[in-house]
C-alpha positions in Angstrom: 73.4 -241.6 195.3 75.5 -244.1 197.3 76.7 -247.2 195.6 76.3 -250.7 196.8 78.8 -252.1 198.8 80.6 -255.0 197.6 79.1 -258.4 198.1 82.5 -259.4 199.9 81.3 -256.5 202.3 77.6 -257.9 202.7 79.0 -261.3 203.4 80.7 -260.5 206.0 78.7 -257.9 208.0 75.4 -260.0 207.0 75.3 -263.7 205.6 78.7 -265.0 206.5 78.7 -263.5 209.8 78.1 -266.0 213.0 76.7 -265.8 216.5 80.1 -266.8 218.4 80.2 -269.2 221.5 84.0 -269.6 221.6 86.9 -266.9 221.1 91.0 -266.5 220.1 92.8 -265.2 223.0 93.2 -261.8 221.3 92.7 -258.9 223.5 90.0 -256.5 221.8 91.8 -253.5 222.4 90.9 -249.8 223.4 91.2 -248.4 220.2 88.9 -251.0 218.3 86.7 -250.5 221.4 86.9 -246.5 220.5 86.6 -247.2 216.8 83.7 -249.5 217.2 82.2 -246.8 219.1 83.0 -244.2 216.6 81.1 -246.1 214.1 77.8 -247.8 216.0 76.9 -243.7 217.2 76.1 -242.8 213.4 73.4 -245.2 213.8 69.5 -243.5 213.5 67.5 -243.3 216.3 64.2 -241.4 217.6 64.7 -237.6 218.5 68.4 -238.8 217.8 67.9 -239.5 221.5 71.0 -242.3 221.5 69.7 -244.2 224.8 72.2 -247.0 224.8 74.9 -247.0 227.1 78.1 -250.1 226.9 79.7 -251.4 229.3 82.9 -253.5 228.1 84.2 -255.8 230.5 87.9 -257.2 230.1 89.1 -258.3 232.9 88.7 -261.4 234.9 87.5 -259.3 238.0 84.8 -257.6 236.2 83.5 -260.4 234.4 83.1 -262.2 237.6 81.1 -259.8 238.7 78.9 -260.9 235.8 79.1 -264.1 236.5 76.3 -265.0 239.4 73.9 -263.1 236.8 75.1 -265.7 233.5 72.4 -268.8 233.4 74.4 -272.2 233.3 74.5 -272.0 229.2 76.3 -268.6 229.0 78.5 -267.8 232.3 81.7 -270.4 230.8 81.6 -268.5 227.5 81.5 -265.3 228.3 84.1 -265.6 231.3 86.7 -267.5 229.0 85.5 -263.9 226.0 88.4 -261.5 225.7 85.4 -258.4 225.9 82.1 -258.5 227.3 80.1 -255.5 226.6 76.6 -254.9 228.7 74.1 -253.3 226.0 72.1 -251.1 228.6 69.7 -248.1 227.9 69.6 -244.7 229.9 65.7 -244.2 231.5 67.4 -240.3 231.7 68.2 -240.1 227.7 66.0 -237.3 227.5 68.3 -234.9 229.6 70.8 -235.3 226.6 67.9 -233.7 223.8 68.4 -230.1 224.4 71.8 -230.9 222.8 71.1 -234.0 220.5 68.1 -232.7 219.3 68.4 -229.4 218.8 65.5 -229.2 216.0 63.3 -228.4 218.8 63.0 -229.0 222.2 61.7 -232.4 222.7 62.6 -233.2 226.4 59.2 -231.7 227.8 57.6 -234.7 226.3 59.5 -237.0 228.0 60.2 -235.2 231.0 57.7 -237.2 234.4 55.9 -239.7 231.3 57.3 -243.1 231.6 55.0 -244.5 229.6 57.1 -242.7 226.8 60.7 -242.9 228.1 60.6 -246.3 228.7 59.5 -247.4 225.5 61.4 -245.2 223.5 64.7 -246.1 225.3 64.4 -249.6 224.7 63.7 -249.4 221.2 66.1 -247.3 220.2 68.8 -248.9 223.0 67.9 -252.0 220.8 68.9 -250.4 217.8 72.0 -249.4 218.9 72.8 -252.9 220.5 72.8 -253.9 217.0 74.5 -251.2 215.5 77.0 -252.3 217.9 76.9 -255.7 216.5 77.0 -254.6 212.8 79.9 -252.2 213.5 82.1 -254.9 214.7 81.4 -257.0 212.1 82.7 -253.7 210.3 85.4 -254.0 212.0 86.9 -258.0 212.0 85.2 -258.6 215.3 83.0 -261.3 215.9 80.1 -261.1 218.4 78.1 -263.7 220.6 75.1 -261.8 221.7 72.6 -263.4 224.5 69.8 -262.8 226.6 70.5 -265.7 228.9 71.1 -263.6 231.9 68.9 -262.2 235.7 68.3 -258.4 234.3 67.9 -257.8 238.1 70.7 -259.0 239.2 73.3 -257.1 236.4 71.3 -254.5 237.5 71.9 -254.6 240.9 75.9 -255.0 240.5 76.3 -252.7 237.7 73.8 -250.0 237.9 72.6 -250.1 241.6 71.2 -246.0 241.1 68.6 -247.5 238.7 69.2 -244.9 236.1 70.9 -247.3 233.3 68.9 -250.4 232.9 70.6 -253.7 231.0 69.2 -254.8 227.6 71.1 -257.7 226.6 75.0 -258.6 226.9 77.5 -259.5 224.0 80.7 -261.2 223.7 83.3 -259.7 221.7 86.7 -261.0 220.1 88.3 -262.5 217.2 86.3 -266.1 217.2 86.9 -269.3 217.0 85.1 -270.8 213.9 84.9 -274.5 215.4 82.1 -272.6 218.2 79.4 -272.1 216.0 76.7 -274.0 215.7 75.0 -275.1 212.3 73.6 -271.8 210.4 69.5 -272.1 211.4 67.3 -271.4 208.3 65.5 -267.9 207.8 62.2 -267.2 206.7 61.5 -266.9 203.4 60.6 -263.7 201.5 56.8 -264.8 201.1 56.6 -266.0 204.5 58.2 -262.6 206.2 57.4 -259.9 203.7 54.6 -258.0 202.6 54.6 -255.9 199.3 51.7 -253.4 199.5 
């Protein structure tokens, strides 16, 4: 049976951790990029059909290409963020199940029903999005995730075949604790939670 994890652990994955608006000028490297990979694809997900695909955006050039897509709140933020990564989701997953999911064959479900693939990748790309977000907590990283952003237009620049769809982008980096804003409150137990 697994232990708890310590609460110095929790705090920092969970209730000390901050939605970033500001970053150090650290680089976020390709081995905590690989590392925060390795970790986020252990994450469950339906038919362990892993839908999410990342993008990670360092350089100036490529996160101008971003930029046009940004609303007015976001675009100075995430240009000035040492990693942007696009959280997007793969309407083709299901090609991938033969060998993710070898159980049984699932991809005939899928295979010509939207009205199941679509669903099913962006609840499960979700998922991962926040793996991805939990795992770099993990890992000393600090995130500023947003969904102020034209889904057509980053889209259109970054996955013009139509096959990977965006879900919602996140800064990456080592943050600057003067960026965040006050802590919002959280629902309480009685007001969230039913026991049954």
């Amino acid at each position: 049976m697994a232990s708890r994890l310590p609460d110095s652990t929790l705090d920092q994955i969970f209730r000390n951790a901050r939605t970033f608006n500001r970053f150090h000028t650290d680089p976020v490297s390709d081995d905590v990029i690989h590392a925060l990979y390795e970790l986020l694809k252990w994450g469950p997900t339906a038919f362990n059909a892993q839908p999410a695909r990342y993008v990670f955006l360092r350089t100036a050039e490529a996160k101008s290409r971003l930029a046009p897509a940004l609303s007015s709140g976001n675009r100075d933020k995430t240009l000035a963020a040492p990693a942007v990564v696009l959280i997007a989701y793969d309407t083709g997953f299901h090609e991938h199940l033969p060998a993710q999911f070898p159980s049984y064959d699932a991809k005939p479900l899928f295979d010509g029903n939207p009205g199941l693939i679509d669903p099913t990748a962006v609840r499960n790309g979700s998922l991962q999005g926040a793996y991805l977000i939990l795992a770099a907590r993990a890992l000393g990283l600090d995130v500023g995730p947003m969904s102020g952003f034209n889904p057509d237009a980053v889209n259109s620049e970054f996955f013009p075949d139509g096959r990977y769809r965006i879900n919602f982008i996140a800064n990456l980096g080592y943050g600057d604790p003067e960026s965040v804003h006050p802590r919002g409150p959280r629902l309480g137990f009685d007001q969230a939670v039913q026991l049954l």
